[in-house]
C-alpha positions as CSV (number, residue, x, y, z in Angstrom):
1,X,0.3,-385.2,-148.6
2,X,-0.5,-381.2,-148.6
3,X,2.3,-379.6,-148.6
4,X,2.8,-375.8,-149.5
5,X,5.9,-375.0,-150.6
6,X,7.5,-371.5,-149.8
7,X,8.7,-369.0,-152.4
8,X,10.8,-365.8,-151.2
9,X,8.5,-362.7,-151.7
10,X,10.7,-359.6,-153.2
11,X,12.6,-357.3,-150.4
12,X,11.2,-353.9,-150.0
13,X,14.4,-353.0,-148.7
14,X,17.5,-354.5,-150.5
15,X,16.5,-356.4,-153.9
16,X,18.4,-359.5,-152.7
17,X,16.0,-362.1,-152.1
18,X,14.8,-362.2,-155.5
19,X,18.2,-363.7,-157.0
20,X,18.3,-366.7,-154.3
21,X,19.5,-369.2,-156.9
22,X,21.9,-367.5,-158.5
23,X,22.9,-366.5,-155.3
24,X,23.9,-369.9,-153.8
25,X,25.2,-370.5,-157.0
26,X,27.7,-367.4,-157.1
27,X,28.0,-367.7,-153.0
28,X,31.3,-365.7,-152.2
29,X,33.7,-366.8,-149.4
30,X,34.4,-365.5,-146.5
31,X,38.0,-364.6,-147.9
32,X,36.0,-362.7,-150.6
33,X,34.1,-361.1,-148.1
34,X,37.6,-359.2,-146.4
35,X,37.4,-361.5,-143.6
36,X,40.7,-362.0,-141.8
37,X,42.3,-364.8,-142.1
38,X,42.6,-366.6,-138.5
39,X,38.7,-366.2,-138.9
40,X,38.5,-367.9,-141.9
41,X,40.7,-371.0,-141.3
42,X,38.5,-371.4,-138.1
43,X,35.7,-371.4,-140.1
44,X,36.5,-373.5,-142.8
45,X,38.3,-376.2,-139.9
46,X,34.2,-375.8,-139.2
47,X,33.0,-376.8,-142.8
48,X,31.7,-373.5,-143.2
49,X,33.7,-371.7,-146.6
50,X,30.9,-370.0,-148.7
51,X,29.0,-367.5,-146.7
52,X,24.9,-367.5,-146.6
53,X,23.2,-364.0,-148.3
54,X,22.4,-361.8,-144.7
55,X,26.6,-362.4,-144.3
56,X,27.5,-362.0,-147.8
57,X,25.5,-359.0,-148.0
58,X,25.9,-357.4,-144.3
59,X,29.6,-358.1,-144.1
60,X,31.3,-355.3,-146.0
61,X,29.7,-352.7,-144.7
62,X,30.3,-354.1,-141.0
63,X,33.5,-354.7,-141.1
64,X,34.0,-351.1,-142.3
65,X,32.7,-349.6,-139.7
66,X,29.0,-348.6,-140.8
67,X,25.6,-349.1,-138.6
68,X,24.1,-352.2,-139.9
69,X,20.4,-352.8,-139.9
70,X,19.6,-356.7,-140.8
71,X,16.4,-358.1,-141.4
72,X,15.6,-361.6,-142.4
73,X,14.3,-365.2,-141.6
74,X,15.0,-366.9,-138.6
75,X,18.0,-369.4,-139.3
76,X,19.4,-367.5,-142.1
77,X,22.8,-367.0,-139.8
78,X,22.6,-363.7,-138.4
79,X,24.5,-364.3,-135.3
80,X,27.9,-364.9,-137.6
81,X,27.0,-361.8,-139.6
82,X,27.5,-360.2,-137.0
83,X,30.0,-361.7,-134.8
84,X,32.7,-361.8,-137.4
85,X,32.6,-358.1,-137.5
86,X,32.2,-357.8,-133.8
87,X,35.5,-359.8,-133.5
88,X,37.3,-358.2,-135.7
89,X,36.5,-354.8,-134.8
90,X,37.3,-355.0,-131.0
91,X,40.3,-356.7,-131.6
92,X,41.2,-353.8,-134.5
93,X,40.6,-351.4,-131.4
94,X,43.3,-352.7,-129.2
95,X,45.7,-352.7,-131.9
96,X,45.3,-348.6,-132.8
97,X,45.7,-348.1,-128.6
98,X,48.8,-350.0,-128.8
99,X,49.8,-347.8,-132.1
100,X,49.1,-344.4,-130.4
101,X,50.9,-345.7,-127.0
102,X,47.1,-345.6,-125.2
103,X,47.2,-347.4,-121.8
104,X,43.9,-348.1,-120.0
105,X,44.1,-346.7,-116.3
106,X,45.3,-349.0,-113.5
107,X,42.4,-349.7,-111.0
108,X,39.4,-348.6,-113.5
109,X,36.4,-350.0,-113.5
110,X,35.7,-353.4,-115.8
111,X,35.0,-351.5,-119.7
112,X,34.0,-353.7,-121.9
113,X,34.7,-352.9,-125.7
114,X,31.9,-355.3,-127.2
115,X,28.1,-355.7,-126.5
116,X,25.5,-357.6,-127.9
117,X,22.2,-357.9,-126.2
118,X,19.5,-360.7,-126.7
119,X,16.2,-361.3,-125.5
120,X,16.5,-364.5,-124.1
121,X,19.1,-366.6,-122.0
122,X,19.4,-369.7,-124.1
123,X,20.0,-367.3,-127.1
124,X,22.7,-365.2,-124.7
125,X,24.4,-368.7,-124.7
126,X,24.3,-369.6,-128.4
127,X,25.5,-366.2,-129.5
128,X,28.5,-366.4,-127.0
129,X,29.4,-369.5,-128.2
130,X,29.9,-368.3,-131.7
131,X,31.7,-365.1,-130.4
132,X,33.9,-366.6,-128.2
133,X,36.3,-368.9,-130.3
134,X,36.6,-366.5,-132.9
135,X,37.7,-364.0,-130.0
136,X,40.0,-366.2,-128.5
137,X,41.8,-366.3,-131.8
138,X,42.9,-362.5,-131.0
139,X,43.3,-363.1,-126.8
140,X,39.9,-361.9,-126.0
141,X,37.7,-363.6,-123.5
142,X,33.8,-363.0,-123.2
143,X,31.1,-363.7,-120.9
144,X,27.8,-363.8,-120.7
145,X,25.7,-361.7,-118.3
146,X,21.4,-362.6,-118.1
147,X,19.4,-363.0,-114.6
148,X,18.7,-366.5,-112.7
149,X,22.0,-367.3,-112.0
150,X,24.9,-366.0,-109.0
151,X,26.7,-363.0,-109.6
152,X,29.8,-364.4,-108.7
153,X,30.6,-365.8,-111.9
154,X,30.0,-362.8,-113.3
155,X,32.0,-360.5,-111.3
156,X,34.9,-362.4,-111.9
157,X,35.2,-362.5,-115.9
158,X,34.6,-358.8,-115.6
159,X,37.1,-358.1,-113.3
160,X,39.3,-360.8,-115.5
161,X,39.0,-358.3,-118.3
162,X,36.2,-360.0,-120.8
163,X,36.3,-357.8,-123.7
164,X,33.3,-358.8,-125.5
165,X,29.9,-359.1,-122.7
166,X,26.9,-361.1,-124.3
167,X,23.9,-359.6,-121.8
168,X,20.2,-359.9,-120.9
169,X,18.7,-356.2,-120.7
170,X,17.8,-356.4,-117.1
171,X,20.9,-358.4,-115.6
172,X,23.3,-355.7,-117.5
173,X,21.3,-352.7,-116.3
174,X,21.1,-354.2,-112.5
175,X,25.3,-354.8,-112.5
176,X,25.4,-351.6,-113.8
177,X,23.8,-349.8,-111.1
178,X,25.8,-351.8,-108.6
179,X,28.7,-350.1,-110.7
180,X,30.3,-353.9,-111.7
181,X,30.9,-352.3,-115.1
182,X,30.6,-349.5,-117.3
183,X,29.6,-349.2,-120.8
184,X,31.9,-346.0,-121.9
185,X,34.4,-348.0,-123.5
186,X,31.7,-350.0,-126.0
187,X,33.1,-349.9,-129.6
188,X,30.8,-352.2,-131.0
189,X,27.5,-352.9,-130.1
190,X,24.4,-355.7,-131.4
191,X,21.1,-355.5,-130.7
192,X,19.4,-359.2,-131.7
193,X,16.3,-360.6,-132.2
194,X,15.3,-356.6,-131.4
195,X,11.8,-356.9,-132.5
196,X,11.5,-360.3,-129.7
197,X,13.3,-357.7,-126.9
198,X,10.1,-355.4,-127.9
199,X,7.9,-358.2,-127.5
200,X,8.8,-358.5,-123.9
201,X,9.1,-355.2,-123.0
202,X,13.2,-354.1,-122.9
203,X,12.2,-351.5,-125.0
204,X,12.9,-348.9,-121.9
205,X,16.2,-351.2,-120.6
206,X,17.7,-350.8,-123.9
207,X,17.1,-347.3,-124.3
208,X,18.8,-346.1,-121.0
209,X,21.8,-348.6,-121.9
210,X,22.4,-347.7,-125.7
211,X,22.3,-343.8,-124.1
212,X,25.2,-344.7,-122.0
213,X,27.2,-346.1,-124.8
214,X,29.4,-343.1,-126.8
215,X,27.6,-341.9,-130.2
216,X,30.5,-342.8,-132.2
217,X,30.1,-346.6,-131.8
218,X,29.5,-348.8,-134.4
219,X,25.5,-350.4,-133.9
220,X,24.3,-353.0,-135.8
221,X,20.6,-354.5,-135.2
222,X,19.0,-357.2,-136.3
223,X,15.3,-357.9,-136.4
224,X,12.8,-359.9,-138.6
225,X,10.4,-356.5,-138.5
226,X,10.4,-353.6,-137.6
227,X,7.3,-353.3,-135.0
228,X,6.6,-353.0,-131.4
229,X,8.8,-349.3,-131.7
230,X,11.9,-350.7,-133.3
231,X,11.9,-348.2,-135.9
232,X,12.1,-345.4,-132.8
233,X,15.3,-347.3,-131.9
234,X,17.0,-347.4,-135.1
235,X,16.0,-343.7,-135.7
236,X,17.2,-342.8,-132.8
237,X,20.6,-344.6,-132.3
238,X,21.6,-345.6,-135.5
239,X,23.6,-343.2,-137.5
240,X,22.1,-343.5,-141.6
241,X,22.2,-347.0,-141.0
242,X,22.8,-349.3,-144.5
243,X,19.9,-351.5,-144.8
244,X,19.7,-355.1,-145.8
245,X,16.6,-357.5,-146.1
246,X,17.7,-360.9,-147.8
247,X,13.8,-362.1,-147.1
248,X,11.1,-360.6,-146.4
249,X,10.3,-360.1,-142.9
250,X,7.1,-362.6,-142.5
251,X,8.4,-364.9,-145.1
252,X,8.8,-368.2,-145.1
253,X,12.0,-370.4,-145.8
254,X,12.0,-372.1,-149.0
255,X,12.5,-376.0,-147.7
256,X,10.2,-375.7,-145.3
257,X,6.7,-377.9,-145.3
258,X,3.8,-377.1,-143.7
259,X,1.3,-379.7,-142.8
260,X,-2.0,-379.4,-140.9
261,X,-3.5,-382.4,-139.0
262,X,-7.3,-382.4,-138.5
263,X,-7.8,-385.0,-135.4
264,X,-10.7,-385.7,-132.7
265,X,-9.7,-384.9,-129.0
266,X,-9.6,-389.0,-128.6
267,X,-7.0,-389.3,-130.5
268,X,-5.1,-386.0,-130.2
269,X,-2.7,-387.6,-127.4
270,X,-2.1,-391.0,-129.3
271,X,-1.2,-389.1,-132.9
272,X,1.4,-386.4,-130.6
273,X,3.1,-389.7,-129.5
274,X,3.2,-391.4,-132.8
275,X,4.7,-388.0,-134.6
276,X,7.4,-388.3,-131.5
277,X,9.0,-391.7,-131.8
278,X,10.9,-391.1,-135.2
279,X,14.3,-391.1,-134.6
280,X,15.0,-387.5,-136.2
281,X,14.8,-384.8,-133.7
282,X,11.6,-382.8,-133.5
283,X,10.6,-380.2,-131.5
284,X,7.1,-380.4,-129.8
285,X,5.3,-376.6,-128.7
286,X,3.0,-376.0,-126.6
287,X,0.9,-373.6,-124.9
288,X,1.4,-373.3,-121.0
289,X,4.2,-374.9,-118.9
290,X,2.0,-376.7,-117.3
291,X,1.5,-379.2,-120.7
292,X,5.4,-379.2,-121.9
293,X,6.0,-380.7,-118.3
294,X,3.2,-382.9,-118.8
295,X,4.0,-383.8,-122.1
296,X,7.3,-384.8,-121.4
297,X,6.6,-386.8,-118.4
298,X,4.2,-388.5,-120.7
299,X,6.3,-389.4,-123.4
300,X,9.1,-390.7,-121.5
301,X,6.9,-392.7,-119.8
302,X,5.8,-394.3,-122.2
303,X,9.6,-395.3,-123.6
304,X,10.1,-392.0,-125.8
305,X,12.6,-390.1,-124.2
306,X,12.0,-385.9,-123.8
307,X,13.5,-383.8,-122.2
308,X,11.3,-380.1,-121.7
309,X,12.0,-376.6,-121.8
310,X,10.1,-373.7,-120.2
311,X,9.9,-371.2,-118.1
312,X,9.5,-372.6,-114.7
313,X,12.8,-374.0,-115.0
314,X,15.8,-372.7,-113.3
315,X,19.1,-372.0,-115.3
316,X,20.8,-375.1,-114.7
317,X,18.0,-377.2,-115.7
318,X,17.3,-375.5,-118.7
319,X,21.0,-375.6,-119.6
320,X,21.2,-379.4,-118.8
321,X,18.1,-380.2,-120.7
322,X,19.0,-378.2,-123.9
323,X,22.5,-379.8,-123.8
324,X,20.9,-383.2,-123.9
325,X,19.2,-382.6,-126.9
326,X,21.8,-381.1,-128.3
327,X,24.1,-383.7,-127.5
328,X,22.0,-386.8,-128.9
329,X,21.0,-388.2,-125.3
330,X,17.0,-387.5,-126.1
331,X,15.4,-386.5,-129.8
332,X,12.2,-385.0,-128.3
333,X,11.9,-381.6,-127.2
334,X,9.1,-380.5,-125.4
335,X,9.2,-376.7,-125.3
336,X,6.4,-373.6,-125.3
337,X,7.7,-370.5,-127.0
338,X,10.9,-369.6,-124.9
339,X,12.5,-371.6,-127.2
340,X,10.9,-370.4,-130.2
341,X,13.3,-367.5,-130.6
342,X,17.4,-368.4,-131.6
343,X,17.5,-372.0,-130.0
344,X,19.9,-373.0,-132.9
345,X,19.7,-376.9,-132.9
346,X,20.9,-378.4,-136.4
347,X,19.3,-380.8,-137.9
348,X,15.4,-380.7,-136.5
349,X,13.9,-382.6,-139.1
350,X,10.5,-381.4,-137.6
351,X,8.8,-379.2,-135.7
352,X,5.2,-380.4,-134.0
353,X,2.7,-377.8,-132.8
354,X,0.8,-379.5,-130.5
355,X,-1.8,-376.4,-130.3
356,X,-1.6,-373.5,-132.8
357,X,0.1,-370.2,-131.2
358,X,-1.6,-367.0,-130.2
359,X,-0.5,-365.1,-133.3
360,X,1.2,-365.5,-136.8
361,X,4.3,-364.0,-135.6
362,X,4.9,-367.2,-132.4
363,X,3.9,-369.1,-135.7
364,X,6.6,-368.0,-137.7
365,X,9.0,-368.6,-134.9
366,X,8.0,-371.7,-133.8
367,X,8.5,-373.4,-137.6
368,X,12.0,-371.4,-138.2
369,X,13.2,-374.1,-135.7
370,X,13.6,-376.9,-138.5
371,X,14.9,-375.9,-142.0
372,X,17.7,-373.7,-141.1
373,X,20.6,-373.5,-143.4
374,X,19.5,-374.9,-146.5
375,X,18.1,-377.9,-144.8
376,X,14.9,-379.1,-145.4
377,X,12.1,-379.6,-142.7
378,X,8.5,-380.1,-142.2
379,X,6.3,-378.0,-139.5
380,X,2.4,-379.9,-138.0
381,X,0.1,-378.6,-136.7
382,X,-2.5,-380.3,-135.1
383,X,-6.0,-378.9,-134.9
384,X,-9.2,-380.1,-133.3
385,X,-12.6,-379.6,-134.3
386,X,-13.2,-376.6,-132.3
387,X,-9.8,-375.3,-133.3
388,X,-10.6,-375.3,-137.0
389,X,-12.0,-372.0,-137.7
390,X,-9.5,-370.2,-135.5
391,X,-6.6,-372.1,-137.3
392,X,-7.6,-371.2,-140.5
393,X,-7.7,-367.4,-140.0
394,X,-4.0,-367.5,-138.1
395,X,-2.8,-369.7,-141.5
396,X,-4.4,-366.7,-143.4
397,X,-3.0,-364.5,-141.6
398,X,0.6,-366.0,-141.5
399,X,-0.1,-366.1,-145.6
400,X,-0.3,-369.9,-145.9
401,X,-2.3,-371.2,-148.1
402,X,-2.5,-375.1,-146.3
403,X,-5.6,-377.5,-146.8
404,X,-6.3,-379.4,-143.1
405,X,-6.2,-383.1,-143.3
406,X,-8.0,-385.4,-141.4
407,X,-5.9,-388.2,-140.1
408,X,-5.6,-391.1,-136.9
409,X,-2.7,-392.2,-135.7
410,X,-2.4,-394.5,-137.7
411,X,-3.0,-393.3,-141.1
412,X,-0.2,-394.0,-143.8
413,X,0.7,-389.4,-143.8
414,X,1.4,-389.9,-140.5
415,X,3.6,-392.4,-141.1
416,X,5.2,-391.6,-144.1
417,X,6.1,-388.0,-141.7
418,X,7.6,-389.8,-139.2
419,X,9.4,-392.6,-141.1
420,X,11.5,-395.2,-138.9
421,X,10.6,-395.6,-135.3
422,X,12.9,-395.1,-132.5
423,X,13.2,-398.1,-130.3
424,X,11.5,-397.3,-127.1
425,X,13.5,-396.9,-124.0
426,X,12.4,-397.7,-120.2
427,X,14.0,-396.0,-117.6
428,X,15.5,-392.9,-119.2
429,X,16.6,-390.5,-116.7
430,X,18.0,-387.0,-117.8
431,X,22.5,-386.9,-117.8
432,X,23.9,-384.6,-115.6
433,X,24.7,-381.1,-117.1
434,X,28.6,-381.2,-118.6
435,X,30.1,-377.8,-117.7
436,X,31.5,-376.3,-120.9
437,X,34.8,-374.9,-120.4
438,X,36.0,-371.7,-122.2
439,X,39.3,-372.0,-124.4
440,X,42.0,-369.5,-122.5
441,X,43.8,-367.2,-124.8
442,X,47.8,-367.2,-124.6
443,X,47.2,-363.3,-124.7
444,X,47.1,-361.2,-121.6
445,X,45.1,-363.7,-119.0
446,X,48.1,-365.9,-118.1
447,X,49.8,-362.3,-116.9
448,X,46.4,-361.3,-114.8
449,X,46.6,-364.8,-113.6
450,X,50.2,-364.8,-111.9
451,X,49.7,-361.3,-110.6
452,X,46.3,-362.2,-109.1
453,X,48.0,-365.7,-107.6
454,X,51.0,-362.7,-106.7
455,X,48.8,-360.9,-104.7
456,X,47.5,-363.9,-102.8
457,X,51.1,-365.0,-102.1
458,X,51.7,-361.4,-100.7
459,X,48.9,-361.9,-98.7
460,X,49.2,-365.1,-97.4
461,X,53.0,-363.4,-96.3
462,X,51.4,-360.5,-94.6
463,X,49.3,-362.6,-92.8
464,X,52.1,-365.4,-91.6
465,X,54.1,-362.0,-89.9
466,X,51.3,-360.5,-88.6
467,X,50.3,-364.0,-86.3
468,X,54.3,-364.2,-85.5
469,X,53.8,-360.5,-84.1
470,X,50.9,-361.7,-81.9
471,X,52.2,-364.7,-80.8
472,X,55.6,-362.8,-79.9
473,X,54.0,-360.2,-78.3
474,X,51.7,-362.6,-76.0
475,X,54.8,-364.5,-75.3
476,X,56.4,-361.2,-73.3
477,X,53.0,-360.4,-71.6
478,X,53.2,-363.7,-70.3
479,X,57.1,-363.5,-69.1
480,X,56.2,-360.3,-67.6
481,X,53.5,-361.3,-65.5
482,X,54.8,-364.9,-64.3
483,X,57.8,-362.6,-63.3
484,X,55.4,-359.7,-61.0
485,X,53.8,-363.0,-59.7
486,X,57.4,-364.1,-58.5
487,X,58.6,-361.2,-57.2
488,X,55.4,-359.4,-55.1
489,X,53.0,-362.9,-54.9
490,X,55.6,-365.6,-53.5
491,X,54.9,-368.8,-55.4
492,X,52.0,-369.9,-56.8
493,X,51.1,-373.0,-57.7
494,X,48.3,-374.9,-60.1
495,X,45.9,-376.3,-58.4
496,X,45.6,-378.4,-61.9
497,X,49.3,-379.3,-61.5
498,X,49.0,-380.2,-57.8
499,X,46.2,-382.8,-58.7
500,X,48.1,-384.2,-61.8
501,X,51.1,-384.6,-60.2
502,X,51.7,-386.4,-56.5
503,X,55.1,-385.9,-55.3
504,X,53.7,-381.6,-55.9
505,X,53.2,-381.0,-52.1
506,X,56.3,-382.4,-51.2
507,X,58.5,-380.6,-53.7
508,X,56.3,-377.5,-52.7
509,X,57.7,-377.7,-48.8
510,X,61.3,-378.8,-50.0
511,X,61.4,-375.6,-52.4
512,X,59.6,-373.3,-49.4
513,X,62.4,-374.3,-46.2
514,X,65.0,-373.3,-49.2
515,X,63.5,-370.0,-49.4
516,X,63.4,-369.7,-45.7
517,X,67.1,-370.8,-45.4
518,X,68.1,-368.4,-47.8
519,X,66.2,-365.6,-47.0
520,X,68.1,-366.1,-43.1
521,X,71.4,-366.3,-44.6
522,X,71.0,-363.2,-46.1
523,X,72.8,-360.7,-44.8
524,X,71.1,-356.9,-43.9
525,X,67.6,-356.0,-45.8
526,X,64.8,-357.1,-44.1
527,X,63.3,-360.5,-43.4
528,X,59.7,-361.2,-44.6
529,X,57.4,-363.7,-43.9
530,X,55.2,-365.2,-46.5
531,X,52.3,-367.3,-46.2
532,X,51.5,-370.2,-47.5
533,X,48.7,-370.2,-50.1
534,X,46.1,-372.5,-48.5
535,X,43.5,-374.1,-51.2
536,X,40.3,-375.6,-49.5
537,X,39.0,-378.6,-51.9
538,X,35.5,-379.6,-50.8
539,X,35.7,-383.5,-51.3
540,X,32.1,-384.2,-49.7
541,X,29.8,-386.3,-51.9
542,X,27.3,-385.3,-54.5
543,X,24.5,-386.3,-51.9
544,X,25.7,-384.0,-49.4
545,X,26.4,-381.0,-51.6
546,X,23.0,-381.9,-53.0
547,X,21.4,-381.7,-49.5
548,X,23.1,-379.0,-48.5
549,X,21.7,-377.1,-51.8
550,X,17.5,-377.9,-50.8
551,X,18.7,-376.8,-47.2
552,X,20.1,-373.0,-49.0
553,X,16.8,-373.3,-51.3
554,X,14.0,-374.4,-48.4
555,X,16.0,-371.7,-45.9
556,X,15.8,-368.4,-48.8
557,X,11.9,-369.7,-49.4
558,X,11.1,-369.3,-45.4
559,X,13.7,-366.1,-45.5
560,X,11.2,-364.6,-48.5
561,X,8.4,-365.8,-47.0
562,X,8.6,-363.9,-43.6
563,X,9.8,-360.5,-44.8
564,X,6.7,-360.9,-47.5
565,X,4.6,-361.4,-44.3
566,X,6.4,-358.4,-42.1
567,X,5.7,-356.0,-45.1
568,X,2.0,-356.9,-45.3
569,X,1.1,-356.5,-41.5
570,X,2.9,-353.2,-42.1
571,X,1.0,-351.7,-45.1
572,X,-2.1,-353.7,-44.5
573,X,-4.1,-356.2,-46.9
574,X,-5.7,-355.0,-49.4
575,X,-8.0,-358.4,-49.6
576,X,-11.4,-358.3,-48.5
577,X,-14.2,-360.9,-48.0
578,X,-15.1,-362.7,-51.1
579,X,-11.7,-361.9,-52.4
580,X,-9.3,-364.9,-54.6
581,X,-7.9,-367.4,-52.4
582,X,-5.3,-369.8,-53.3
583,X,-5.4,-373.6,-53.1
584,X,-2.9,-375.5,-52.2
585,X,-2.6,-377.1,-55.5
586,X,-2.1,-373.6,-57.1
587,X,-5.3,-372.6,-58.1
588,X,-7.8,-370.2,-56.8
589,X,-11.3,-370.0,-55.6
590,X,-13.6,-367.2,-55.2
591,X,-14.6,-368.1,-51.3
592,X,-15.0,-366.0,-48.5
593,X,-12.5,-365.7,-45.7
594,X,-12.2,-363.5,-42.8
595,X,-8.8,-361.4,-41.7
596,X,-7.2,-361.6,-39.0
């Protein structure tokens, strides 16, 4: 089987990379490190005690305070290089206000202390689930902030107070503008995967925002080069920055495999299938949306379940689908290259590139999917006959030195790749997306909680009174006027009541010869005579009513009619011979007639 395996090139940067296997041998701790130590119980509850070279060489400088600029390998644990500092840090923050008797101004506007910007939002969500147990050990909450979703949930961890705000470029700027948050207050702040932001064009984004973040803030970026006008960033923002590089920027990791598959067009589809039903998890890339949908539809179809991942997905979907795989519930991944950039996944055993990429760099991303950590992997990719000349200059190019090998789908490589077959499955629908629910801190967010659930109390008070007001107020508009109705109208009665009630007319005359009786006895004043209210109820028919209506309607036609007739012998017709004349079925003819 060919197989080229990859050696660490010497750093031009930091000489680190060239002492990997003493350095896994003499791997410090985090304790080592001068990591505190609710961080590193948490991480060793995690399994994770001896810390990989980018963090064992990146964290002292960090957590003293120094701008950090990282480069290595994808999977070489950036995101915990950096978020143990960022923890730390903030959290360090809020300690030296409380020291110095600092308060932070009632009714400002949500400041966040932490930032850390990604290009994507499936990496926005892996980074903040790294940041936000280690925060919650020091009563900090975070959120994330990217495009594609409400803003509701947004708004609301910021008002709540979320310390630490894991963004997208554009949503962050766009909130910004709507002035849901300020970035004044930033201590610390990340840039990731800078060169893939540059790659997509939040060059501009990220300027404007890291020029509204105070020059005395700690940066830290991290970037596998240094292209696409990332160096302008660092020598602009970055203050003498302390630069580490445990591999070279466009090397490969050192358990990684590389096979190339040589195959006819006839067989492409069947050999993608049979490199899919092992019962590791792979990853399968390709070039437009339109295939990974495809693909996957394919697959499961035919009893191999996948679940896809692409751009024409909305947020939820996305999140659901990447959560199955995650989770176990599929081991097939269909994806083009929005997942080839920080889609942590352990334990890809192999990465499948349906179609070679556009350029060494997608390459190099796509294959850091399996072999992170120290774990091995192997990376295929399949080439057709008029693929073969272009494949072999983006291998050259990419600096692998990989002989293509024909093969079916049946050959013994293939099988020997994909070792033990899944058993197929019929029927396989996607499970429903599990929301993931945040750990609370015991810190400050149970006190914002009972004031907030306060103020709604209060509220719910205030508005209670204010409908007793009304209804005691509508209550002496109504005494007052049933009283002016007694004293200047006489009584009057419900027509309503009168037809509800049949002993009402009777009662009426009893209560009126009382009045009359009364008003005789009195002595002096004068007497005064009141009618009774007389109410005329028409109690004809509908057909009569009805008749009389077309009666009213024929005697207003004849009525219209006449005085349409008076005003045209008094101004004249303007009609002569030839003129339109009207049917009697509406229409009109062009016939001649002669006036009268």
């Amino acid at each position: 089987m060919p197989a080229s395996p990859v050696t660490s090139a010497p750093s031009d940067i930091t000489p680190a990379s060239a002492a990997d296997d003493s350095a896994m041998q003499d791997a410090m701790t985090f304790a080592e490190l001068g990591v505190d130590g609710p961080i590193v119980h948490l991480l060793a509850d995690e399994g994770k005690r001896a810390a990989f070279p980018i963090q064992q060489d990146t964290l002292p400088d960090s957590l003293a305070g120094r701008d950090v600029l990282g480069r290595g390998r994808t999977g070489s644990g950036k995101t915990l290089a950096f978020a143990i500092p960022l923890v730390t840090r903030v959290a360090a923050s809020f300690d030296d206000d409380r020291e110095h008797g600092r308060r932070e101004p009632r009714g400002a506007k949500p400041h966040p202390r932490g930032l850390v910007l990604a290009p994507t939002r499936e990496l926005a969500n892996q980074i903040n689930d790294v940041v936000a147990p280690l925060a919650a050990l020091y009563g900090m909450t975070t959120t994330t902030v990217y495009g594609g979703v409400r803003y509701a949930r947004q708004f609301r961890d910021l008002n709540d107070g979320a310390q630490i705000v894991v963004a997208c470029p554009g949503r962050l700027e766009d909130l910004i503008e709507q002035g849901a948050l300020t970035l004044d207050d930033v201590r610390v702040v990340v840039l990731d995967e800078a060169d893939e932001m540059a790659d997509m064009g939040f060059l501009p984004p990220i300027k404007r925002l890291l020029a509204q973040i105070p020059r005395g803030a700690q940066h830290m970026l991290f970037s596998a080069t240094l292209d696409h006008g990332v160096d302008a960033v660092v020598d602009e923002f970055l203050d003498d920055p302390k630069v580490h590089s445990v591999d070279e920027a466009t090397d490969r990791a050192d358990l990684m495999t590389h096979h190339v598959f040589l195959t006819t067009k006839a067989d492409k589809n069947e050999l993608v299938r049979a490199l899919a039903s092992g019962k590791g998890r792979r990853i399968l890339f390709t070039r437009t949306k339109f295939q990974a949908k495809k693909l996957a539809k394919a697959l499961t179809q035919r009893g191999i379940p996948a679940a896809e991942l692409h751009g024409n997905l909305s947020q939820n979907q996305r999140d659901r689908n990447l959560q199955a795989f995650e989770s176990g519930a599929t081991n097939v991944l269909v994806a083009t290259d929005v997942a080839a950039r920080g889609i942590d996944v352990s334990g890809v055993e192999l990465v499948i590139q349906v179609d070679p990429p556009d350029d060494p760099k997608s390459f190099l991303h796509r294959s850091g999917r399996t072999a992170r950590a120290g774990r091995a992997g192997d990376v295929v990719t399949i080439v057709t006959p008029d693929q073969k000349r272009y494949a072999r200059g983006l291998l050259r190019r990419a600096g692998l030195a990989v002989k293509p090998l024909e093969v079916r789908p049946d050959s013994p490589q293939v099988a020997e790749l994909v070792g033990e077959a899944a058993p197929l499955v019929e029927g396989w629908e996607l499970p429903e997306l599990e929301r993931r629910r945040a750990a609370r801190p015991r810190g400050r967010r149970p006190e914002r909680r009972e004031a907030r659930q306060s103020r709604s109390a209060k509220a719910r008070r205030n508005q209670t009174r204010t409908r007793e007001r009304n209804r005691e107020l509508q209550r002496q508009i109504d005494d007052e006027r049933r009283e002016f109705a007694q004293r200047f109208l006489g009584d009057v009665h419900s027509v309503r009541g009168e037809e509800t009630d049949a002993a009402a007319p009777a009662k009426r005359d009893a209560q009126t010869r009382g009045d009359r009786r009364h008003d005789e006895g009195r002595r002096g004043g004068k007497r005064i005579h009141r009618r009774e209210q007389r109410i005329v109820r028409d109690e004809r028919g509908e057909d009569a009513k009805r008749q009389e209506r077309r009666e009213e309607a024929r005697r207003r036609h004849r009525q219209e009619n006449a005085d349409h007739a008076k005003s045209a012998r008094r101004g004249g017709s303007k009609r002569r011979n030839g003129g339109m004349r009207k049917r009697a079925n509406g229409k009109r003819r062009s016939t001649p007639f002669r006036m009268r």
